[in-house]
Structure formats: structure tokens, C-alpha cells
Rosetta silent file (secondary structure, phi, psi, omega in degrees, C-alpha in Angstrom):
SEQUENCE: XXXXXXXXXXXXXXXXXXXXXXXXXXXXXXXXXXXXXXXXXXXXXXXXXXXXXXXXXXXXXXXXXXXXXXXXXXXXXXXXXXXXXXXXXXXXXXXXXXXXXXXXXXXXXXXXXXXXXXXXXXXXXXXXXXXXXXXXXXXXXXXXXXXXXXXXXXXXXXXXXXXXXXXXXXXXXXXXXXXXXXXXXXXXXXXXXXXXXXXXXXXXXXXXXXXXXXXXXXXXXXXXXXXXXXXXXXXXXXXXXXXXXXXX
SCORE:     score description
SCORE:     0.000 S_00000001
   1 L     0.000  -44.641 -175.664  -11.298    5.015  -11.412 S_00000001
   2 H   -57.627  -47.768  168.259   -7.979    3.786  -12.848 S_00000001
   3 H   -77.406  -33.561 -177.578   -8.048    6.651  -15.583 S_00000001
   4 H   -68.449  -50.621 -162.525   -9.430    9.847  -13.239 S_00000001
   5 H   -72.474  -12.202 -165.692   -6.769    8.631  -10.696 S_00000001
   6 H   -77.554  -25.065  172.826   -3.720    8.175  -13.703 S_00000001
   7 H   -67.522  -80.221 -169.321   -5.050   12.339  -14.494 S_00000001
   8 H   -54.306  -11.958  179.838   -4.823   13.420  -11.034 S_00000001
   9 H   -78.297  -46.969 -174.772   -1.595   11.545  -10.751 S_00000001
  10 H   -43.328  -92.783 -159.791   -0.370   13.245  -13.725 S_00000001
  11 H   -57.202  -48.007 -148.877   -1.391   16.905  -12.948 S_00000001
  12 H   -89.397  -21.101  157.180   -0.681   16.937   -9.095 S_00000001
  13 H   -68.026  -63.237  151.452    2.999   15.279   -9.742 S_00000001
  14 H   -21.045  -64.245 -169.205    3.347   18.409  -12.037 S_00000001
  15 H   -88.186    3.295  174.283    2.518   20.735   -9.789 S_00000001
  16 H   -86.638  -12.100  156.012    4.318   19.208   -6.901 S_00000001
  17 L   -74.693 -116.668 -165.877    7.579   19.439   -9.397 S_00000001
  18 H    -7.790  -90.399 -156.655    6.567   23.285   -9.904 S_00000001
  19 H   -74.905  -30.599  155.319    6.416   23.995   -5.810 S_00000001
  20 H   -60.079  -30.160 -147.426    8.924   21.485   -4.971 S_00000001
  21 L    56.200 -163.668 -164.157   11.386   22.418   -7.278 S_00000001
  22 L   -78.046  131.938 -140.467   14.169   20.821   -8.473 S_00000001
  23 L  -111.196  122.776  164.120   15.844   18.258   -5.557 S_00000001
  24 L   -95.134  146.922 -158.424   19.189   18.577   -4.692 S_00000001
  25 H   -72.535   -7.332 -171.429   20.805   15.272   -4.398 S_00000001
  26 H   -97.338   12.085  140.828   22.595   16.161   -0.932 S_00000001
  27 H   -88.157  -12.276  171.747   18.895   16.053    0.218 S_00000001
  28 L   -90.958 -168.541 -160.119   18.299   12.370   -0.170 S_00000001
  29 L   -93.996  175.237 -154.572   19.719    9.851    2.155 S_00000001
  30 L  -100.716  129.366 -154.840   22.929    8.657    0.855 S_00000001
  31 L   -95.973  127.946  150.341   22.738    6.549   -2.600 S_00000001
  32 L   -50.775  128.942 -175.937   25.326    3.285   -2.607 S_00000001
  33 L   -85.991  123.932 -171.105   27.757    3.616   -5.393 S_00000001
  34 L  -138.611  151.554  179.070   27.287    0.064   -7.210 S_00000001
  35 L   -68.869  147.221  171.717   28.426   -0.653  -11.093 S_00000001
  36 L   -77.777  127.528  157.980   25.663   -0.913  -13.726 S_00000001
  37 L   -28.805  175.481  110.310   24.374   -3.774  -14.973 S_00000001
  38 L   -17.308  109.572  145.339   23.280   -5.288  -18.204 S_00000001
  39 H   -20.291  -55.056 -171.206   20.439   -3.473  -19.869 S_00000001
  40 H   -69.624  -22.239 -178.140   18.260   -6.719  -19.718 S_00000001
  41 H   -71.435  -13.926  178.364   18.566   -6.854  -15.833 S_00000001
  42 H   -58.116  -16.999  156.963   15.890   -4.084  -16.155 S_00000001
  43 H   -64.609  -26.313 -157.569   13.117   -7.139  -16.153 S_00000001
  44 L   -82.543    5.892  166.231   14.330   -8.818  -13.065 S_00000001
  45 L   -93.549  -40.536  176.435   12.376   -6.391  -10.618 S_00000001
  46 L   -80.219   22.720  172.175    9.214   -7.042  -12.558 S_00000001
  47 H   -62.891  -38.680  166.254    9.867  -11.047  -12.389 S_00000001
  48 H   -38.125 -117.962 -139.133    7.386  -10.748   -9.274 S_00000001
  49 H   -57.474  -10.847  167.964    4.891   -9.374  -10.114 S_00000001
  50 H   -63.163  -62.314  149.282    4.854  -11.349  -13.416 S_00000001
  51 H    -3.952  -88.305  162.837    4.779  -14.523  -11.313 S_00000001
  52 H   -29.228  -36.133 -179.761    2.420  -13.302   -9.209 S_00000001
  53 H  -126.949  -16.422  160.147   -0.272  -12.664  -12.419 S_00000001
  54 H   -46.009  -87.622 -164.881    1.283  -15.314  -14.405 S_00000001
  55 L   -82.830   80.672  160.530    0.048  -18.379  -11.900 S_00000001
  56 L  -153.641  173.090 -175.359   -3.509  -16.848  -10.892 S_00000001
  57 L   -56.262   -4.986  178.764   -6.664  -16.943  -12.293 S_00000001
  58 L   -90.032    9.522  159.498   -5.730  -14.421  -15.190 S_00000001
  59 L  -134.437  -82.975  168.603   -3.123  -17.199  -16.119 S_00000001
  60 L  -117.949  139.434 -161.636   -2.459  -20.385  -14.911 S_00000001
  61 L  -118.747   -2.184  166.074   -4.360  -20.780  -11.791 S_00000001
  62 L   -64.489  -42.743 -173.567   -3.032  -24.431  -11.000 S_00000001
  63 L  -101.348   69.554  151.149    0.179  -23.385   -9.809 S_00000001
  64 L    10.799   90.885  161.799    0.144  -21.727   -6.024 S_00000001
  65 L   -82.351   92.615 -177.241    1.815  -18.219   -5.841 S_00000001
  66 L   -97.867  177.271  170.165    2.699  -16.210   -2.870 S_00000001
  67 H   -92.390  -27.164  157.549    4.560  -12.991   -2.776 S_00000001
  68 H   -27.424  -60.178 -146.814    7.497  -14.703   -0.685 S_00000001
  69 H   -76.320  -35.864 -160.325    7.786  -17.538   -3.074 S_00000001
  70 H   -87.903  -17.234  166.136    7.835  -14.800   -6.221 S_00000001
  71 H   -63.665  -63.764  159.023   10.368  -12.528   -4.587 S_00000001
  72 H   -46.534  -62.583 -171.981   12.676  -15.745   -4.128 S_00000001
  73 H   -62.991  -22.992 -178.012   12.324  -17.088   -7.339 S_00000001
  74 H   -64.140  -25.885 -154.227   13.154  -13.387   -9.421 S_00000001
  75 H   -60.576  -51.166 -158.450   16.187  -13.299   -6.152 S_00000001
  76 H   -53.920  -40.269  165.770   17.466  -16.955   -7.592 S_00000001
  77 H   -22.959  -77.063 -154.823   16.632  -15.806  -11.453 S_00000001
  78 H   -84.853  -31.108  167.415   18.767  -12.757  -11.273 S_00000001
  79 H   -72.343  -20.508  174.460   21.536  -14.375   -8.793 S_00000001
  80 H   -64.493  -49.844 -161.922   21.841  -17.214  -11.942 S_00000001
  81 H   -73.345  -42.142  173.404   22.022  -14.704  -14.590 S_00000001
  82 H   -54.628  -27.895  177.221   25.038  -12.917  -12.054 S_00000001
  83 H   -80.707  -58.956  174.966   26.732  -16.234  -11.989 S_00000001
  84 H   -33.849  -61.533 -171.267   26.505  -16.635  -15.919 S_00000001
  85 H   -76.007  -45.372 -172.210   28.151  -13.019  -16.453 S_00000001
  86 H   -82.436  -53.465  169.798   30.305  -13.190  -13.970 S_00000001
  87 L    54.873   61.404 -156.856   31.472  -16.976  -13.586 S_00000001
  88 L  -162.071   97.981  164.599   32.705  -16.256  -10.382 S_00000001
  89 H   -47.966  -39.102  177.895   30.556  -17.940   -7.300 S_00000001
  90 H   -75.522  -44.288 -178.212   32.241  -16.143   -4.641 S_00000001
  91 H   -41.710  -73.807 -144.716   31.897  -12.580   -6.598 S_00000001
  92 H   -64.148  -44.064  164.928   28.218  -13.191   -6.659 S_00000001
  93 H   -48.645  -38.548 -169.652   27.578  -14.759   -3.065 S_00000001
  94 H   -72.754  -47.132  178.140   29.496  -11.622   -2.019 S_00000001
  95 H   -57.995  -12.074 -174.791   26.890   -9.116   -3.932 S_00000001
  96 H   -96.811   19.019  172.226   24.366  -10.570   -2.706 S_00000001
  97 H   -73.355  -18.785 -166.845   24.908   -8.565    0.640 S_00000001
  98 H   -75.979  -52.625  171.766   23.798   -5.418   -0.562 S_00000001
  99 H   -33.190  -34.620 -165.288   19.895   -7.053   -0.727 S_00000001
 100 H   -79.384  -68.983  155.131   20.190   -8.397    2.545 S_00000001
 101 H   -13.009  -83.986 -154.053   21.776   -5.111    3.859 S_00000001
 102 H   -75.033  -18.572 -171.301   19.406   -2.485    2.262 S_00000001
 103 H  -107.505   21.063  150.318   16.080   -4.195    3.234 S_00000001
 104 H   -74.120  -61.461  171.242   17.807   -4.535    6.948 S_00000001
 105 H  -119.758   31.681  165.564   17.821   -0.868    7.396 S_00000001
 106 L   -81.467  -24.422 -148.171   14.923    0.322    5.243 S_00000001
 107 H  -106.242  -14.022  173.179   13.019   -2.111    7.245 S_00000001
 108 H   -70.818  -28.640  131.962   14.608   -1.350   10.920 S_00000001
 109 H   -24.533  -65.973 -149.697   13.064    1.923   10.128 S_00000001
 110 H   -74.323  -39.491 -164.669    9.821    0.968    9.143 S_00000001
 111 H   -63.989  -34.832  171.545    9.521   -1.636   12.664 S_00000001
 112 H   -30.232 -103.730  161.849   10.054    1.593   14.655 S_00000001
 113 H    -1.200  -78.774  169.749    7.345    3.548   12.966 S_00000001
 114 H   -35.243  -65.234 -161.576    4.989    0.129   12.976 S_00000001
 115 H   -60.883  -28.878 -167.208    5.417   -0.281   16.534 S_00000001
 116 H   -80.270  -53.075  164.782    4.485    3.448   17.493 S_00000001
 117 H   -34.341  -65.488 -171.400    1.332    3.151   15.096 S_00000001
 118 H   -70.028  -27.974  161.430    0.115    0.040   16.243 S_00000001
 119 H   -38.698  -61.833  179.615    0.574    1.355   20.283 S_00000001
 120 H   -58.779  -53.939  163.842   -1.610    4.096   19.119 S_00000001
 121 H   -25.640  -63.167  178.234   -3.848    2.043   17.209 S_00000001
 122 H   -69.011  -41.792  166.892   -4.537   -0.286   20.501 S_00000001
 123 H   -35.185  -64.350 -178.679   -4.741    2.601   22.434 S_00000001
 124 H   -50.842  -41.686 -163.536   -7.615    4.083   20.185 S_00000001
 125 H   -56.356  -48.446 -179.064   -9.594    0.618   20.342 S_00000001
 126 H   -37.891  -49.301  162.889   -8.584    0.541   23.956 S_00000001
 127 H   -76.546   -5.414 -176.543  -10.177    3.807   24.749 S_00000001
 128 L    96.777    8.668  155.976  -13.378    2.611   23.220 S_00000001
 129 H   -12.313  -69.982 -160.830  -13.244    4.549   19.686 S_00000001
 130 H   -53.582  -57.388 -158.713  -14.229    1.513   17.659 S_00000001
 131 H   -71.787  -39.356  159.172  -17.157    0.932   20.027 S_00000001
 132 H  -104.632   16.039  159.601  -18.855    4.342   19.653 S_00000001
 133 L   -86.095   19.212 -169.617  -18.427    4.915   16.380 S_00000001
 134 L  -111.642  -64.197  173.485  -20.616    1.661   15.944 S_00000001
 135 L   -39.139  -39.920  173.230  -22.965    3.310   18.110 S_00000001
 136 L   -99.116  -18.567  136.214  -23.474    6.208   16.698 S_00000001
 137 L   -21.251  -55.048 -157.661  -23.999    4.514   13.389 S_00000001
 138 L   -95.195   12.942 -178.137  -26.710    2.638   14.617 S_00000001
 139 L  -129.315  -21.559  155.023  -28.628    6.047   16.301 S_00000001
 140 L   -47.559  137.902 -168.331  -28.072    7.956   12.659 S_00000001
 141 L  -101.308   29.555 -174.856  -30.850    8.012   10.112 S_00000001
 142 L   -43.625  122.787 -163.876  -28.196    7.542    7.704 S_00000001
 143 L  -106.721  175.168 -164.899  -29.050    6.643    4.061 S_00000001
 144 H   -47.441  -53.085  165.227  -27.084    4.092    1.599 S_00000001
 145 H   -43.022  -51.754 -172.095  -24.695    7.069    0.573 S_00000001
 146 H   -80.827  -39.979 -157.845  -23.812    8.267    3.838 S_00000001
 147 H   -76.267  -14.375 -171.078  -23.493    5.343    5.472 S_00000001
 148 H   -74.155  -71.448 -155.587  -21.059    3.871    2.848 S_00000001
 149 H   -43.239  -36.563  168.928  -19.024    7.709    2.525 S_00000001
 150 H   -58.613  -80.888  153.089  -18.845    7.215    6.499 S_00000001
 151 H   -11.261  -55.849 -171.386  -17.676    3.326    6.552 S_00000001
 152 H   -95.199    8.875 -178.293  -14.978    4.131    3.916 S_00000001
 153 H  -112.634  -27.138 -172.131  -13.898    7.661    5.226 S_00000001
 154 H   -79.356  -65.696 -170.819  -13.673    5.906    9.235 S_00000001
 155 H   -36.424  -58.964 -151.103  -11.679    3.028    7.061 S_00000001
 156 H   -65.981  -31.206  165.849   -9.393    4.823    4.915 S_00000001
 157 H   -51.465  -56.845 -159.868   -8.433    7.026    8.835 S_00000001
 158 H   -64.963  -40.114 -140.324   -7.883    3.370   10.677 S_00000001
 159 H   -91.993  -22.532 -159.525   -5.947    2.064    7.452 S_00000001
 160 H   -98.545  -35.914  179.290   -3.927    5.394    7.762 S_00000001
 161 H   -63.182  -64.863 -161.421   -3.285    4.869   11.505 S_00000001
 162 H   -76.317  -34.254  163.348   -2.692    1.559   11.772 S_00000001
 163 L    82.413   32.206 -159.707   -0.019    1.469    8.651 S_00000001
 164 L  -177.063  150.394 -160.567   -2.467   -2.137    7.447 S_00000001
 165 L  -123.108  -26.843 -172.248   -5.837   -2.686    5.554 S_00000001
 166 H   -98.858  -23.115  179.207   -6.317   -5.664    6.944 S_00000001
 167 H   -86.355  -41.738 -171.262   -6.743   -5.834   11.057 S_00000001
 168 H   -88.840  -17.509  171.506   -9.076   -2.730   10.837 S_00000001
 169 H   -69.250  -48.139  164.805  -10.973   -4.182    7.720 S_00000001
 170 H   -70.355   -6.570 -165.698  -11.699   -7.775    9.500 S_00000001
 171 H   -96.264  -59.638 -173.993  -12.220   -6.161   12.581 S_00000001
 172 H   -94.156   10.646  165.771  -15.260   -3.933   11.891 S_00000001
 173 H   -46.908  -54.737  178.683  -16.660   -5.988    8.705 S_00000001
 174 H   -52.171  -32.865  176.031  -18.423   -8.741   10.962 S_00000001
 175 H   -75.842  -19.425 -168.008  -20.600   -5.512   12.546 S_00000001
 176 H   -51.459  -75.501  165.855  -21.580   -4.157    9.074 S_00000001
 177 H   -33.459  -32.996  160.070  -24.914   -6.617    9.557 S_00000001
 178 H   -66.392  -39.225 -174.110  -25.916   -5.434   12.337 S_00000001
 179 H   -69.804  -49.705  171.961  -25.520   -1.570   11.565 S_00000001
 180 H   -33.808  -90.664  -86.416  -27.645   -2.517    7.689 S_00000001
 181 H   -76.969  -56.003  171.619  -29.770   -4.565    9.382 S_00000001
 182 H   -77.590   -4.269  159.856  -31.759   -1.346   11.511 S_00000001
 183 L  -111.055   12.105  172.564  -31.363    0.896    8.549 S_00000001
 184 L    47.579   51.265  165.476  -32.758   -1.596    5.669 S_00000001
 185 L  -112.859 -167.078  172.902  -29.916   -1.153    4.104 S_00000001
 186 L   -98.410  110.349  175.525  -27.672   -3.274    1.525 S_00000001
 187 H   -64.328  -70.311 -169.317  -24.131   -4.540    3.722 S_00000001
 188 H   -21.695  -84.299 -148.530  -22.401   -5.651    0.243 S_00000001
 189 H   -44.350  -45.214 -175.944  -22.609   -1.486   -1.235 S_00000001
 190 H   -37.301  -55.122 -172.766  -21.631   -0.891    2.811 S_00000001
 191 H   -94.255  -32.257  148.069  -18.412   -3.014    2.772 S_00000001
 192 H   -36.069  -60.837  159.879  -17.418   -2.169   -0.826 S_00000001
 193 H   -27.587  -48.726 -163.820  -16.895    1.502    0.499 S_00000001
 194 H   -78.366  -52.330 -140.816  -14.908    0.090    3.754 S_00000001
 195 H   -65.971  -17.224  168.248  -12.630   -2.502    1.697 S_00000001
 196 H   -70.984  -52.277 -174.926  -11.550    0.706   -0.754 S_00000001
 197 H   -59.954  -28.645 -135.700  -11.054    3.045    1.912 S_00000001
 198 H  -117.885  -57.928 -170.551   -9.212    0.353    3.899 S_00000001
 199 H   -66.589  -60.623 -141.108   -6.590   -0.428    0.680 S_00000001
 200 H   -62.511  -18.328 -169.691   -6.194    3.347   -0.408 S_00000001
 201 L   -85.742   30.151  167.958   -5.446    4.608    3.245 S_00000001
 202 L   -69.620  -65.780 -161.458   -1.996    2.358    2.674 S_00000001
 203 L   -76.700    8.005  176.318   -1.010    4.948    0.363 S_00000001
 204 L  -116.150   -7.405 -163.126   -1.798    7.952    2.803 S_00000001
 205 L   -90.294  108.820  156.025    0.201    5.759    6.053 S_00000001
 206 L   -72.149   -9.264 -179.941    3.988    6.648    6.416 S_00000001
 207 L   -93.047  -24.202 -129.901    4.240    3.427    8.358 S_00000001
 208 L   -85.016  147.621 -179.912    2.402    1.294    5.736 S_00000001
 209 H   -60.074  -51.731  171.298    5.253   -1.366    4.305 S_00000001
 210 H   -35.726  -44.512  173.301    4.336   -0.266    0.603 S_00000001
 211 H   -82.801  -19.015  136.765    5.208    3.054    1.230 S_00000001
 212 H   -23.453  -56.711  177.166    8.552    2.332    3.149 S_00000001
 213 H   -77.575  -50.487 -174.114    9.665    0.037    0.768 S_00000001
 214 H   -52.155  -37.257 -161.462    9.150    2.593   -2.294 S_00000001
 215 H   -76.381  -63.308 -179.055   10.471    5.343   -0.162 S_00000001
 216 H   -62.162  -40.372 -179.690   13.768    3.174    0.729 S_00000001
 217 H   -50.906  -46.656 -177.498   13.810    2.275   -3.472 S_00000001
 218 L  -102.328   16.726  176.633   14.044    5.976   -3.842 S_00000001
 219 L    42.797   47.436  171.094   16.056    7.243   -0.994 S_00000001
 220 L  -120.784  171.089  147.562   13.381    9.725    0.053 S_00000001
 221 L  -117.495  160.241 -158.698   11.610    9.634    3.254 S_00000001
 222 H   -46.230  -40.422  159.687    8.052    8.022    3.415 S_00000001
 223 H   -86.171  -17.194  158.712    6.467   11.583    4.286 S_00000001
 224 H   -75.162  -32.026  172.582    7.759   13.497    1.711 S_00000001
 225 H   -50.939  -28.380  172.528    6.438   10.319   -0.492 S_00000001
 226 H   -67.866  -12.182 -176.527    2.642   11.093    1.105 S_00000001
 227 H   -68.209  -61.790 -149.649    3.198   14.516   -0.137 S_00000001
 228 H   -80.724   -2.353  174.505    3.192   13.539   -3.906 S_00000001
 229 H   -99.691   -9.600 -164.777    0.376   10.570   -3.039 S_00000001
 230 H   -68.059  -44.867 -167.416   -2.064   12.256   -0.956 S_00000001
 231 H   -99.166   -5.504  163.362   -4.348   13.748   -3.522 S_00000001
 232 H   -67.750  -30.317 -161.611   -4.575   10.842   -6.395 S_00000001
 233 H   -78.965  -41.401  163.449   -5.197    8.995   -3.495 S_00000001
 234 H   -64.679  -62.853 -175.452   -8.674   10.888   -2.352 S_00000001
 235 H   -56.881   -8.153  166.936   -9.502   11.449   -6.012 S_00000001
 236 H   -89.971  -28.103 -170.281   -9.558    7.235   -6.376 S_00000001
 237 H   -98.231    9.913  168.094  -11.404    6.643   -3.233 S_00000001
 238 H   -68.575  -57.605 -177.500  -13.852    9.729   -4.272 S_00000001
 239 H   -26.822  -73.279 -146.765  -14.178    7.812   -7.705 S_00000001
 240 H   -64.552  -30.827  163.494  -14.399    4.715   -6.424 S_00000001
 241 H   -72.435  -24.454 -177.468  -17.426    5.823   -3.956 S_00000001
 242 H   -72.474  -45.257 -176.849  -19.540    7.658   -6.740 S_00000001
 243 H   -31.148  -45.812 -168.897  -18.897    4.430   -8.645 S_00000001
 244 H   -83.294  -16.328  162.374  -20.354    2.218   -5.869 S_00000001
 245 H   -75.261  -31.037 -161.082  -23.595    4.624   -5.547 S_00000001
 246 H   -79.426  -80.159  169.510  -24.014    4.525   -9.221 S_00000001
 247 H   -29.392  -64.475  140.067  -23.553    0.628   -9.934 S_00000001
 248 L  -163.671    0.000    0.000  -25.461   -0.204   -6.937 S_00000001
């Protein structure tokens, strides 16, 4: 899946350069003029995610990791190394408004958005959505392919809605046994289908926080980023569903 979607990333960024054209910069949102760094500061955004696969099981697995905790320690990392070069406490305390700043109004943005999503979101449940799509599950003669292409096509829509992977993924998981159960089917192959559909519809969600934050990193907004994500994103969960018929 990882290589078909890195091709489709490939060609469909190409041709979205070709039909976009070239971006004039008086079309983004207005870029803070700030001094350049050090070459070497180019590691301190991937101190996270090092962290983060450092102390887990693919490293040390002893040592407790959150995404909070690894975001603080690169902030303290990289405010140390600013103190070092600088040797100037106050300079550095003072710089460290523009973080505080910039994720203040990428993210007063984003709560907006969230809140309008999730209103809709309760609304659908509200009208009773959830409850006859369950229904109509259970009166389909549906076989292991369909019902998983169904599961993970209704997911990756909620996950797209909702701007979150996770309140519509625990919320209809717990029914998955019951809907198997009258078609003698397998729930694992069932819920593999949802929990894919249910990440990748992040990456189709202008509300989703991934796509917000990347959006505010590049001083675009979050729907022209769905532009250039929309079709690697169907060509991974297509993959990812042949995969899960094939395998098992």
C-alpha cells in the first residue's frame, strides 16, 4: 500500500503542479519574516517523531511516550540549543512567542471549523443515520467483500465529517458482531476495512487537526491542501481493501 500510494502521490502532485500552475506568493496567507537559523536546526522538527519511535516497541519500549511529552521535550531541546547560540535568556524567552502565537491562530481556525463539523456530526446521529445504516446492513445479503468495502467507505465519510477517526470508529465497532454474526461472516476482515477507512478519511477532512496543522506549516488553506490529497488518499484505502480480501 505504502509504495502504490508513494506512485499516486508522485503522479497526481505532478499533475496538480501542471493545472495548478505556478502559485503566486500574494496568494498564501501572509508568511512572518523571521532570520534563518543554523543548518542543524533542520532536525529539531523531527525530534518528535524520533521520540515518539525511539521509546516504543520498535525501540525502547520501557520508557512511556506521548505526543505532548515529545513535542515538549524537541520545544526544550531547541529552546537550549537557542540559549547556547545566543547566550541571551531574555532574547530567547522573547522568541519563543512566535510558537505560542502561530499555533493560537492556526488553531482558533481549526476550533471554528471543529465545532461546525461536530454540530453536524450530532445532528446526523441525532437524526437517526447511524441507526439505519446498521439496519440496512443487517437486511443485505452482503458477502465478506461488500460488507467490508461498505464498513470502510460509511467510515472513511464519518471520519471525513466528523474531522476524527476515533468517536466514529469506537462508536460503530461494538455493532460489527452483531451485523457478522447473521451473515456468518469474519468481524476481524469487517473492522480492518472500518479502522483504514476511519484513519485515511483524516486526510480527506478540512477540519481534521492533521490537516490544519500542515496547512498552517504551509500557509495554504486546508481545502486547497484536500485538493493535492484526495486521490493518494482513495488509491491507499482502495489498496488497503484489495489487500484485506486477499490476506484474509
Amino acid at each position: 500500500m505504502a509504495v502504490v500510494t508513494a506512485v499516486a502521490h508522485f503522479l497526481w502532485q505532478r499533475y496538480r503542479d501542471r493545472l495548478d500552475g505556478p502559485m503566486d506568493v500574494g496568494d498564501c496567507e501572509s508568511i512572518p519574516e523571521a532570520p534563518i537559523g543554523p543548518k542543524l536546526y533542520m532536525i529539531f522538527p523531527l525530534l518528535p517523531l524520533c521520540f515518539i519511535l525511539g521509546f516504543s516497541q520498535y525501540g525502547l519500549p520501557g520508557v512511556k511516550m506521548n505526543v505532548t511529552l515529545a513535542m515538549m521535550l524537541a520545544f526544550g531541546i531547541a529552546l537550549l540549543a537557542e540559549l547556547i547560540r545566543h547566550r541571551n535568556l531574555r532574547t530567547v524567552l522573547k522568541s519563543t512567542t512566535v510558537f505560542f502565537e502561530g499555533m493560537g491562530n492556526q488553531f482558533s481556525y481549526a476550533v471554528t471549523l471543529i465545532i461546525g463539523g461536530q454540530v453536524f456530526a450530532q445532528g446526523l446521529v441525532s437524526l437517526g443515520l447511524i441507526d439505519s445504516l446498521v439496519s440496512a446492513l443487517q437486511t443485505l445479503s452482503l458477502n465478506s467483500v461488500g460488507l467490508t468495502s461498505v464498513m470502510g467507505g460509511g467510515m472513511l465519510g464519518l471520519s471525513m465529517v466528523t474531522g476524527s477517526n476515533v468517536a466514529p470508529l469506537f462508536t460503530l465497532v461494538p455493532l460489527v458482531p452483531n451485523i457478522v454474526s447473521n451473515l456468518g461472516l469474519d468481524p476481524i476482515t469487517t473492522m480492518l476495512g472500518m479502522q483504514n477507512g476511519a484513519s485515511l478519511g483524516l486526510f480527506l477532512s478540512p477540519i481534521s487537526p492533521v490537516m490544519v496543522g500542515v496547512a498552517g506549516v504551509a500557509h495554504i488553506k486546508s481545502v486547497d491542501l484536500l485538493k493535492r490529497t484526495s486521490v493518494p488518499v482513495l488509491v491507499a484505502l482502495i489498496t488497503s481493501c484489495f489487500g484485506i480480501w486477499v490476506l484474509y
